[in-house]
Jmol script that loads the backbone (N, CA, C; Angstrom):
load data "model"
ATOM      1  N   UNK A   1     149.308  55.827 225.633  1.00  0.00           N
ATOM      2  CA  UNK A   1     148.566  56.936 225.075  1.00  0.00           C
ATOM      3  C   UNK A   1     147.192  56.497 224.606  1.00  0.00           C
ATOM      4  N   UNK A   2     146.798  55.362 223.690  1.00  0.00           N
ATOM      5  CA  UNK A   2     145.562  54.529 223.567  1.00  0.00           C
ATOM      6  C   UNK A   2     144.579  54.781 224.407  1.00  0.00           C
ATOM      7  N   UNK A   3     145.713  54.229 225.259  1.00  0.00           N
ATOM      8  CA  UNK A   3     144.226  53.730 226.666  1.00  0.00           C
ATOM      9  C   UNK A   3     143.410  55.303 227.378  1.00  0.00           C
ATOM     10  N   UNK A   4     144.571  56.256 227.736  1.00  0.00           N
ATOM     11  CA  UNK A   4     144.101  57.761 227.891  1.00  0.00           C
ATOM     12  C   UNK A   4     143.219  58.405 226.952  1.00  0.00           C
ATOM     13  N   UNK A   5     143.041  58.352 225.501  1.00  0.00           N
ATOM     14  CA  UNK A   5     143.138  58.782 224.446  1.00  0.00           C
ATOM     15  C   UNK A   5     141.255  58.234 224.612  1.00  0.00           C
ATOM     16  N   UNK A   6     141.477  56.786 224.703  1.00  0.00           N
ATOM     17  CA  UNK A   6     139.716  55.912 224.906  1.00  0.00           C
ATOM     18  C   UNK A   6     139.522  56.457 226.363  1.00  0.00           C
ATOM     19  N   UNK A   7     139.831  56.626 227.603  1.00  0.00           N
ATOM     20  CA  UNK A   7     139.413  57.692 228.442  1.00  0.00           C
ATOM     21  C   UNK A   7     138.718  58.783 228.125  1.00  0.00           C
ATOM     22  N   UNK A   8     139.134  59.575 226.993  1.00  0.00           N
ATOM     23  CA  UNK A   8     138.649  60.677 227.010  1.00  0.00           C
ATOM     24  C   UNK A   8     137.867  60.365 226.302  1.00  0.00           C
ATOM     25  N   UNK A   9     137.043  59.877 225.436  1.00  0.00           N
ATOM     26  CA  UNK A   9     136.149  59.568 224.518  1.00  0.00           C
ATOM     27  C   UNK A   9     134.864  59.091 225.119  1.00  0.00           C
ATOM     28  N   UNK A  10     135.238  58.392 226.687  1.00  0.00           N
ATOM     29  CA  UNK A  10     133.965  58.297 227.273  1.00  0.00           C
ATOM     30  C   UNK A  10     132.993  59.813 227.977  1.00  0.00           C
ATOM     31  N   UNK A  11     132.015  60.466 227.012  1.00  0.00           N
ATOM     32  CA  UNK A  11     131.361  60.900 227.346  1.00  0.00           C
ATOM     33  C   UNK A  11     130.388  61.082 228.434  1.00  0.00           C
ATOM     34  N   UNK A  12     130.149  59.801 229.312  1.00  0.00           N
ATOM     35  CA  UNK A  12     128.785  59.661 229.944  1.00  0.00           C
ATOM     36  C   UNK A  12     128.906  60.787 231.348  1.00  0.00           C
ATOM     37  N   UNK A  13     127.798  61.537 231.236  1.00  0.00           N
ATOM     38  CA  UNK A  13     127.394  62.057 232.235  1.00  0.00           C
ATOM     39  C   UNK A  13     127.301  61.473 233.672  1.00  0.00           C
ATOM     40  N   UNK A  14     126.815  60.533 233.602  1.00  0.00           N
ATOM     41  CA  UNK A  14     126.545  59.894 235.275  1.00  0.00           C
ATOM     42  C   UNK A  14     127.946  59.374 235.713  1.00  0.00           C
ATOM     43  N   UNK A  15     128.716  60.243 236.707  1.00  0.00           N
ATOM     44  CA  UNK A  15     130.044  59.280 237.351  1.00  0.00           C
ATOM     45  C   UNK A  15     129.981  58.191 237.779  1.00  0.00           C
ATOM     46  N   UNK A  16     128.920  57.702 238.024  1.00  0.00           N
ATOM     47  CA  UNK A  16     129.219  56.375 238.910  1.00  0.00           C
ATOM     48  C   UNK A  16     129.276  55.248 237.422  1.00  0.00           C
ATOM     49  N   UNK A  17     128.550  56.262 236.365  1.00  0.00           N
ATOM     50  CA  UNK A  17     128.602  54.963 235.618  1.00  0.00           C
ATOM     51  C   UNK A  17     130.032  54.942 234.725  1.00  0.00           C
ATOM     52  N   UNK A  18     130.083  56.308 234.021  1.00  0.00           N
ATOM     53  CA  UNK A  18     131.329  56.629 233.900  1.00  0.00           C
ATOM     54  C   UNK A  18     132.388  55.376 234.193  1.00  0.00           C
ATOM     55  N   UNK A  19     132.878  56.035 235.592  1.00  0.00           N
ATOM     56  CA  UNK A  19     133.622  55.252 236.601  1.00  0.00           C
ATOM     57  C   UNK A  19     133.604  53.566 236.070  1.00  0.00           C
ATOM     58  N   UNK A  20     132.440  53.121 235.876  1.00  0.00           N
ATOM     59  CA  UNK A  20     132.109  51.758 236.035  1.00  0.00           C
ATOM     60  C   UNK A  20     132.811  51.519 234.259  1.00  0.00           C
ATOM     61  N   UNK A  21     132.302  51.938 233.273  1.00  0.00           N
ATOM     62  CA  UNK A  21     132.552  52.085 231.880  1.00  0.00           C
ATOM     63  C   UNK A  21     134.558  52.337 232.064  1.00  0.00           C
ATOM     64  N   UNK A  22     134.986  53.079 232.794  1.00  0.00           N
ATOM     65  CA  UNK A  22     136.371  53.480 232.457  1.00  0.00           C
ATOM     66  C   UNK A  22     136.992  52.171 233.574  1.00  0.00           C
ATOM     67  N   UNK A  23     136.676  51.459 234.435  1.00  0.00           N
ATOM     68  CA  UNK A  23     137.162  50.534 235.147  1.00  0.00           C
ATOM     69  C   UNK A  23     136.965  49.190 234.414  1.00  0.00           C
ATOM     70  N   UNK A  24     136.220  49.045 233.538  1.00  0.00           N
ATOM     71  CA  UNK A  24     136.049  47.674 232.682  1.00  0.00           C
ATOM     72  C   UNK A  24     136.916  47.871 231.314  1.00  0.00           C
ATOM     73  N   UNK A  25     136.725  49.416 230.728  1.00  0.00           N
ATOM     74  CA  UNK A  25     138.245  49.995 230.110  1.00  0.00           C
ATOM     75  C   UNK A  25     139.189  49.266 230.360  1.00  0.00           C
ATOM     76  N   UNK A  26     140.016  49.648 232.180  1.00  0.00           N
ATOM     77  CA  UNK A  26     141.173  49.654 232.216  1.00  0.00           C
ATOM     78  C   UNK A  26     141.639  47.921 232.338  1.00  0.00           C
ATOM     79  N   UNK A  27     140.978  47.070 232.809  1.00  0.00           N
ATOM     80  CA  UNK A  27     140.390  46.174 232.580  1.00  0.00           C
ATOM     81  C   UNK A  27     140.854  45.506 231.290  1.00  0.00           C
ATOM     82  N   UNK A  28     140.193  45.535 230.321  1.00  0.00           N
ATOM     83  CA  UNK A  28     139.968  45.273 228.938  1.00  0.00           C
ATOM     84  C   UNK A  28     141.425  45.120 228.381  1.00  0.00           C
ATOM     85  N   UNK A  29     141.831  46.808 228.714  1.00  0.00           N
ATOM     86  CA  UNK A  29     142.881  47.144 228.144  1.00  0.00           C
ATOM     87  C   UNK A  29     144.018  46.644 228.510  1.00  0.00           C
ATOM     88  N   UNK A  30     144.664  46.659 230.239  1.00  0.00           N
ATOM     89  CA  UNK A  30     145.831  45.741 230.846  1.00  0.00           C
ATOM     90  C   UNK A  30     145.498  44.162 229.884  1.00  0.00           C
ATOM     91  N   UNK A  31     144.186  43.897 229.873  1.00  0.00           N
ATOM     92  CA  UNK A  31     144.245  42.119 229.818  1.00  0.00           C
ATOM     93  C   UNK A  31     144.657  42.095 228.127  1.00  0.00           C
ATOM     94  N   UNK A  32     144.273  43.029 227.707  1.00  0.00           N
ATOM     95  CA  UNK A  32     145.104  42.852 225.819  1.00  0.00           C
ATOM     96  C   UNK A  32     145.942  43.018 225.879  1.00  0.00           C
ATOM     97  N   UNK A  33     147.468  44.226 226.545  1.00  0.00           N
ATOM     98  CA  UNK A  33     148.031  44.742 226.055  1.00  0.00           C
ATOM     99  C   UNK A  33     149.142  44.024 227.344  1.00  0.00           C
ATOM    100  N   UNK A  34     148.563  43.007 227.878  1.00  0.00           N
ATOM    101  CA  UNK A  34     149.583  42.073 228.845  1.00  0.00           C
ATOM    102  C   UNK A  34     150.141  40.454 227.887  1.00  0.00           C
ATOM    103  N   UNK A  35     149.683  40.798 226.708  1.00  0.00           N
ATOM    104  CA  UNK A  35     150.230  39.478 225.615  1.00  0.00           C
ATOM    105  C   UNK A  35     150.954  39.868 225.305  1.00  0.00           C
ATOM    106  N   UNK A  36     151.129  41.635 225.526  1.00  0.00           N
ATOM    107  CA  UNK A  36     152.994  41.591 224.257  1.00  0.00           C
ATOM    108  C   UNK A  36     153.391  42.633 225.101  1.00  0.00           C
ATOM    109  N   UNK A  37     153.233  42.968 226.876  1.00  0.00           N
ATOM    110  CA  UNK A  37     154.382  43.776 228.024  1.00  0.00           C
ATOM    111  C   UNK A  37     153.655  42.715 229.157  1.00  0.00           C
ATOM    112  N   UNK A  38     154.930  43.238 229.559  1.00  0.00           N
ATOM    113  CA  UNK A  38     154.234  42.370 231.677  1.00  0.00           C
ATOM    114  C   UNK A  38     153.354  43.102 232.227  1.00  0.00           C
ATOM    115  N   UNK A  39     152.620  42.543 232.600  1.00  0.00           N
ATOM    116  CA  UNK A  39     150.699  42.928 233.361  1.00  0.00           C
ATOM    117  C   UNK A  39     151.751  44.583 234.624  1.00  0.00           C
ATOM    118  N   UNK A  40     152.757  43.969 235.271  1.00  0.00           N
ATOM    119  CA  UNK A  40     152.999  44.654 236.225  1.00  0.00           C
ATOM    120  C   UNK A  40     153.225  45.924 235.892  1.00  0.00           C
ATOM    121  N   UNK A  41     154.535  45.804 234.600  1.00  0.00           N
ATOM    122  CA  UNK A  41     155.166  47.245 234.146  1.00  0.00           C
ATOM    123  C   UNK A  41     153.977  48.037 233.570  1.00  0.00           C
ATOM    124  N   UNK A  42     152.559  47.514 232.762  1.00  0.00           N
ATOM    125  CA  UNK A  42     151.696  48.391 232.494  1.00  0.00           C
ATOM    126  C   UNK A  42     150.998  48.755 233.790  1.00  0.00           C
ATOM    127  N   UNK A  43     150.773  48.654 234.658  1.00  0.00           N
ATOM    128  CA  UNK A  43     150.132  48.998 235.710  1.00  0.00           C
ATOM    129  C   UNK A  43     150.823  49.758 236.200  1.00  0.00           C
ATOM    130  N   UNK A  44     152.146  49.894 236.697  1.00  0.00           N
ATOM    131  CA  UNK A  44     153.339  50.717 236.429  1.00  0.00           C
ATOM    132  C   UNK A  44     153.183  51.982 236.070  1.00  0.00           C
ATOM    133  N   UNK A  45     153.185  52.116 234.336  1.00  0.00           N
ATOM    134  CA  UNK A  45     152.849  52.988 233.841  1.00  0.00           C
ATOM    135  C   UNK A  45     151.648  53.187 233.579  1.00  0.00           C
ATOM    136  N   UNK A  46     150.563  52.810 233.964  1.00  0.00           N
ATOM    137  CA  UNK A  46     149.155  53.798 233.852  1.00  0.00           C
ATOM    138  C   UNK A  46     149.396  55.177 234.414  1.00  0.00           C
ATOM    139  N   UNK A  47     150.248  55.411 235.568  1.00  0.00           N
ATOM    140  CA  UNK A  47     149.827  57.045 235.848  1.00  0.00           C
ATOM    141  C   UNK A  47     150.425  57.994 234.559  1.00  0.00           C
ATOM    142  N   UNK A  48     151.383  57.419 234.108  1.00  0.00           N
ATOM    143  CA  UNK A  48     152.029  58.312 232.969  1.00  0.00           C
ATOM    144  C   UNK A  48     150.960  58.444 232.297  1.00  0.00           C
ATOM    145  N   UNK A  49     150.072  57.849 231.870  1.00  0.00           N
ATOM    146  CA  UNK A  49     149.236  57.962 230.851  1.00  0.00           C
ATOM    147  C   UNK A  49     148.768  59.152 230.140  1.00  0.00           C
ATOM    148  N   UNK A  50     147.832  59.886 231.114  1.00  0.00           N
ATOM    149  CA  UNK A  50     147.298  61.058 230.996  1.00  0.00           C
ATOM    150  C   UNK A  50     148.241  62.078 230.364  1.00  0.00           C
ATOM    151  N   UNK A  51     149.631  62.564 231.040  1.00  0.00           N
ATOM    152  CA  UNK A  51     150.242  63.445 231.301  1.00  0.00           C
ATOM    153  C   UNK A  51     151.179  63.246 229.556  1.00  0.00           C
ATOM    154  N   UNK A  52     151.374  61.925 229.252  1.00  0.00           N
ATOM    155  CA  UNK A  52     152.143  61.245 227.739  1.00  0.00           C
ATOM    156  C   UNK A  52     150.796  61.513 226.748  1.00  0.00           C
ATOM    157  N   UNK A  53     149.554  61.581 227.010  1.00  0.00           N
ATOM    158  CA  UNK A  53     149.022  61.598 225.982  1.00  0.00           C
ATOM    159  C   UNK A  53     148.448  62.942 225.693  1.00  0.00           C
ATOM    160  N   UNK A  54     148.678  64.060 226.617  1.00  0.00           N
ATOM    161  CA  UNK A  54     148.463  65.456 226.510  1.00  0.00           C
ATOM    162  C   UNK A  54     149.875  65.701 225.623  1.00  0.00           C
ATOM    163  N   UNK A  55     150.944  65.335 226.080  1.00  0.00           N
ATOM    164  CA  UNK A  55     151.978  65.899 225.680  1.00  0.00           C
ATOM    165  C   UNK A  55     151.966  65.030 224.130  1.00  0.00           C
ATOM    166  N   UNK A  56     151.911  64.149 223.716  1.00  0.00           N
ATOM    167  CA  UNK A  56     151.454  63.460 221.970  1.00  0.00           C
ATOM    168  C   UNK A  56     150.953  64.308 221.562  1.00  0.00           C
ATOM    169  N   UNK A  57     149.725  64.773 221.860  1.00  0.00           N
ATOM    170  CA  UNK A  57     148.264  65.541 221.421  1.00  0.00           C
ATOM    171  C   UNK A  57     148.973  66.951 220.670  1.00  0.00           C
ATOM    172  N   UNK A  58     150.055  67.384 221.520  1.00  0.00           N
ATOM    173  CA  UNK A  58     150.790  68.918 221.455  1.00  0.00           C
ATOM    174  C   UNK A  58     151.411  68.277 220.282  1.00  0.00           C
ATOM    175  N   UNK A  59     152.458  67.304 220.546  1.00  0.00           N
ATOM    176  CA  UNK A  59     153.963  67.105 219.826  1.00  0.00           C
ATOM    177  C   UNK A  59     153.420  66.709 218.334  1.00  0.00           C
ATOM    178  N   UNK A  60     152.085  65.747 218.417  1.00  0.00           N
ATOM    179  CA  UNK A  60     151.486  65.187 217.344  1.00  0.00           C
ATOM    180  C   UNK A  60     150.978  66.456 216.324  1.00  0.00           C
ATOM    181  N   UNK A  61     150.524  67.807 216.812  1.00  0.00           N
ATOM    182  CA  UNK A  61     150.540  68.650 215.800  1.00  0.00           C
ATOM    183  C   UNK A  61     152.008  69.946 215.587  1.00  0.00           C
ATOM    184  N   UNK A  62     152.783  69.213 215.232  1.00  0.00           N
ATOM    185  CA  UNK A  62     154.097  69.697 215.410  1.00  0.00           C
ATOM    186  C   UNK A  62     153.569  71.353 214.504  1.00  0.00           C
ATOM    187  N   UNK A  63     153.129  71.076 213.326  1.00  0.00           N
ATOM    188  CA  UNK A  63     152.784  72.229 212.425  1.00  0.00           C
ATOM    189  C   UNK A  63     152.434  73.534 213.030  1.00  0.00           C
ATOM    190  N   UNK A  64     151.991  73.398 214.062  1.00  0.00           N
ATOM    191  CA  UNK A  64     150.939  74.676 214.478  1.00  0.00           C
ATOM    192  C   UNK A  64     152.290  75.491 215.553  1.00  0.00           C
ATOM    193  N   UNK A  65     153.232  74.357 215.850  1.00  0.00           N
ATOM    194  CA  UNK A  65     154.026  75.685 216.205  1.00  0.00           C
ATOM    195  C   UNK A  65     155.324  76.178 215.484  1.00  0.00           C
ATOM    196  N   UNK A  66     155.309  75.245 213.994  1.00  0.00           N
ATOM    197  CA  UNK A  66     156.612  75.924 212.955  1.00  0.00           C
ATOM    198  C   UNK A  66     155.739  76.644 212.188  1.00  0.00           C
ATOM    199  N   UNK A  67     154.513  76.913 212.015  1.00  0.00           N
ATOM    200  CA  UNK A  67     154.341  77.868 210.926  1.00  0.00           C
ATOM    201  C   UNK A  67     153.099  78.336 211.741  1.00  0.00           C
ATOM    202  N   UNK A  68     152.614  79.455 210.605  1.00  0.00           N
ATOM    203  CA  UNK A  68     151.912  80.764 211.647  1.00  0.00           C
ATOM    204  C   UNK A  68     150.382  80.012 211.840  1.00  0.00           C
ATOM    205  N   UNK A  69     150.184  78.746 211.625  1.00  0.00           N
ATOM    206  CA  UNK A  69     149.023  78.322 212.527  1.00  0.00           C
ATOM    207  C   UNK A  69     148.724  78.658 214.118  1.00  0.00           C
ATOM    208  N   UNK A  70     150.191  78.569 214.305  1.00  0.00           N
ATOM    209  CA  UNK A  70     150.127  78.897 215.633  1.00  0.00           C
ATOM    210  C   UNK A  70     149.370  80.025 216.696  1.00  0.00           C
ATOM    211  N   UNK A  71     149.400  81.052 215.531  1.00  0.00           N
ATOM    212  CA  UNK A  71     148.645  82.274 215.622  1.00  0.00           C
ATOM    213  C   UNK A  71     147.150  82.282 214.880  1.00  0.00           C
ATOM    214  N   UNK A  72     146.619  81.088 214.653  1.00  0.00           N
ATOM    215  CA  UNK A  72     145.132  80.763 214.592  1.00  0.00           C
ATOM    216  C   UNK A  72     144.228  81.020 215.662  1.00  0.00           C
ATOM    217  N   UNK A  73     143.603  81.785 215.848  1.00  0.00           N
ATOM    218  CA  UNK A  73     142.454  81.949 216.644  1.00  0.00           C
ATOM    219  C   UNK A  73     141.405  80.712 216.890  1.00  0.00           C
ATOM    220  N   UNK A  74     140.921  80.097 216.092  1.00  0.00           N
ATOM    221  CA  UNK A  74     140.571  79.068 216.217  1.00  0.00           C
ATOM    222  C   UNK A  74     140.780  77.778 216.771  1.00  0.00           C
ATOM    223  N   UNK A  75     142.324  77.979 216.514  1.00  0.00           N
ATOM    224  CA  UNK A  75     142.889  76.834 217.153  1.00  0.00           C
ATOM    225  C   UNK A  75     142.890  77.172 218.990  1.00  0.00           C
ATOM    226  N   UNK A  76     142.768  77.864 219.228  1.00  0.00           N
ATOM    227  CA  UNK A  76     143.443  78.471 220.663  1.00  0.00           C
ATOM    228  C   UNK A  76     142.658  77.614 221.776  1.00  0.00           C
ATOM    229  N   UNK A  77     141.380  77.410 221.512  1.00  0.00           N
ATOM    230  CA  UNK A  77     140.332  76.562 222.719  1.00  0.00           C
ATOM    231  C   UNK A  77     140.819  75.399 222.892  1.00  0.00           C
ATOM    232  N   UNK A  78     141.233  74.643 221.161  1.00  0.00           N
ATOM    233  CA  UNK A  78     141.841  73.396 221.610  1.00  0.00           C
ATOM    234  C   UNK A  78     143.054  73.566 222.266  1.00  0.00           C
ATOM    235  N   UNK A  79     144.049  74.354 222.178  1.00  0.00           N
ATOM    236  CA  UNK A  79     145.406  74.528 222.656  1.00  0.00           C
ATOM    237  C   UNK A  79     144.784  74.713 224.334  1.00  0.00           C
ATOM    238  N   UNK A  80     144.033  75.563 224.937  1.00  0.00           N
ATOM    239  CA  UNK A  80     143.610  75.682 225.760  1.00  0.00           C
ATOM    240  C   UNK A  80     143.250  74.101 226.527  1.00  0.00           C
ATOM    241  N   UNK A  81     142.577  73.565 225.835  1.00  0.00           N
ATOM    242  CA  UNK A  81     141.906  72.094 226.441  1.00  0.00           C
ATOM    243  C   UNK A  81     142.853  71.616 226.796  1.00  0.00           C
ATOM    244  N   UNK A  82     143.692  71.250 225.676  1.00  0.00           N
ATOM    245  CA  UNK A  82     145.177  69.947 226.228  1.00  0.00           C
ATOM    246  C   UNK A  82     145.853  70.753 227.412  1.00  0.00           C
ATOM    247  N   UNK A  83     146.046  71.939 227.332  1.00  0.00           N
ATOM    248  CA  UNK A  83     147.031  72.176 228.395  1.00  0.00           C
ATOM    249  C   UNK A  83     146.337  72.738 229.762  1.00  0.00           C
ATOM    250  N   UNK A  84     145.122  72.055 229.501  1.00  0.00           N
ATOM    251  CA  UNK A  84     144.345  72.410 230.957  1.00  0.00           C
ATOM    252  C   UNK A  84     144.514  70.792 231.285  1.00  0.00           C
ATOM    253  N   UNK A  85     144.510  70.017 230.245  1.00  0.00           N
ATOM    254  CA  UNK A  85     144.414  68.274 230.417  1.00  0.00           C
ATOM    255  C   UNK A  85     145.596  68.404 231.027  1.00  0.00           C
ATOM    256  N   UNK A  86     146.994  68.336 230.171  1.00  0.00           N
ATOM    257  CA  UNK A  86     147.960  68.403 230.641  1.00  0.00           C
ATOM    258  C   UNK A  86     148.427  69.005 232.126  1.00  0.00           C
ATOM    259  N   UNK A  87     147.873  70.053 232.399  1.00  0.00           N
ATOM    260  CA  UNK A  87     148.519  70.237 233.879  1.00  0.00           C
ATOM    261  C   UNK A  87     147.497  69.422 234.837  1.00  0.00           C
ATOM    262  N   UNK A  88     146.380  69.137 234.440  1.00  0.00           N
ATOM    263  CA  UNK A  88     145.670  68.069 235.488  1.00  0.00           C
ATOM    264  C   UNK A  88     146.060  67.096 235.656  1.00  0.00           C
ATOM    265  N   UNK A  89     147.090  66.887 234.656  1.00  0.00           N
ATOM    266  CA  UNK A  89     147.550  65.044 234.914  1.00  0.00           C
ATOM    267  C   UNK A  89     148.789  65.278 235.341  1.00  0.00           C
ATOM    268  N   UNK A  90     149.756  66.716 235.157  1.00  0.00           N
ATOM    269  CA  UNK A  90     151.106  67.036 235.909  1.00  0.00           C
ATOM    270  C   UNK A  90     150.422  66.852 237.494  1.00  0.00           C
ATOM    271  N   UNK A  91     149.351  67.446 237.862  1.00  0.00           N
ATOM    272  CA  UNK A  91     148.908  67.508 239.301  1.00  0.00           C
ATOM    273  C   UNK A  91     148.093  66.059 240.037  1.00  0.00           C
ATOM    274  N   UNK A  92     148.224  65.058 239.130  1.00  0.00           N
ATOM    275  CA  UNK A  92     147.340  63.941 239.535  1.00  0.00           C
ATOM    276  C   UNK A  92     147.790  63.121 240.821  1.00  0.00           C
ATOM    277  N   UNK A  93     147.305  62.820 241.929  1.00  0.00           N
ATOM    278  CA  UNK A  93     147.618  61.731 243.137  1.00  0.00           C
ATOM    279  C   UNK A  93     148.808  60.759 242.675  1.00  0.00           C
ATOM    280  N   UNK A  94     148.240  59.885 241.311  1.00  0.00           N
ATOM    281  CA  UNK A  94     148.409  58.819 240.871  1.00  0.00           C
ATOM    282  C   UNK A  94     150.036  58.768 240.551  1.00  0.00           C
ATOM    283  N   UNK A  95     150.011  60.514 239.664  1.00  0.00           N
ATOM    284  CA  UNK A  95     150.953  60.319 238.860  1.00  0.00           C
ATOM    285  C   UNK A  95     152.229  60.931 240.182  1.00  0.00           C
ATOM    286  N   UNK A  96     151.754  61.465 241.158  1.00  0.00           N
ATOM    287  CA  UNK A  96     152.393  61.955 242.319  1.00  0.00           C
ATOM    288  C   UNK A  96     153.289  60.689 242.782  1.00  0.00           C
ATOM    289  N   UNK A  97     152.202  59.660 243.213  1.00  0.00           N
ATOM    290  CA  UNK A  97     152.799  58.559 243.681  1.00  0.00           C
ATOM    291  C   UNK A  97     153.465  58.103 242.949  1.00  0.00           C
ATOM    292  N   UNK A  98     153.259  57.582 241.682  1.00  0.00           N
ATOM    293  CA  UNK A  98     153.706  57.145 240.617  1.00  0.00           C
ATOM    294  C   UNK A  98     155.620  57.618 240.423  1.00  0.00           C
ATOM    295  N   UNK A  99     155.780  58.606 241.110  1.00  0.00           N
ATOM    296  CA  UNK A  99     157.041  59.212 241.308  1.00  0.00           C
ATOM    297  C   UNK A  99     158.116  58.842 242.264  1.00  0.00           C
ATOM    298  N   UNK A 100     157.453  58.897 243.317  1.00  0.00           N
ATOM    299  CA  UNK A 100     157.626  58.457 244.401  1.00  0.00           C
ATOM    300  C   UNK A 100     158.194  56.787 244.871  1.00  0.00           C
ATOM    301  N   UNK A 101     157.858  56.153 243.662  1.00  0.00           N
ATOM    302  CA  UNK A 101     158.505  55.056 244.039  1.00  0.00           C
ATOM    303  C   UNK A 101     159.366  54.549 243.193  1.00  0.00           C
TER     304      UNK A 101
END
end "model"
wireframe off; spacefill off
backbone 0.3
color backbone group
């Protein structure tokens, strides 16, 4: 969820650089987080990523759907965002393949 979570935080307009910024990310991130899991099983699970950290984002504000936040107007764009995130990463190549084997 981390590593998705610093995905989305990269702002930059230009894709190619983007791209370049989120590939030294993923990078960064396998080579830290391969001292305490195996390099393979995180590579593994990178496609989950996206799709586990939309679904946190929801589960993480548990409040808004036991009490009448839920019916906040305000809140609704963000509810909107994650679950536009969320079905983009249900529909991803990655996470397709990622199934598949």
């Amino acid at each position: 969820m981390t590593y998705e979570h610093l995905l989305l935080l990269n702002q930059i307009e230009d894709p190619s650089l983007k791209a370049s910024c989120n590939r030294h990310l993923r990078t960064t991130y396998l080579k830290a987080m391969s001292s305490i899991c195996d390099f393979r099983v995180l590579e593994d699970a990178l496609p989950f990523a996206p799709i586990i950290a939309a679904a946190s984002t929801i589960l993480g504000r548990k409040d808004w759907l036991q009490t009448r936040e839920r019916s906040d107007p305000r809140k609704f764009p963000l509810v909107r965002a994650i679950a536009r995130h969320l079905d983009r990463a249900a529909q991803a190549p990655s996470l397709l393949r990622a199934f598949l084997v």
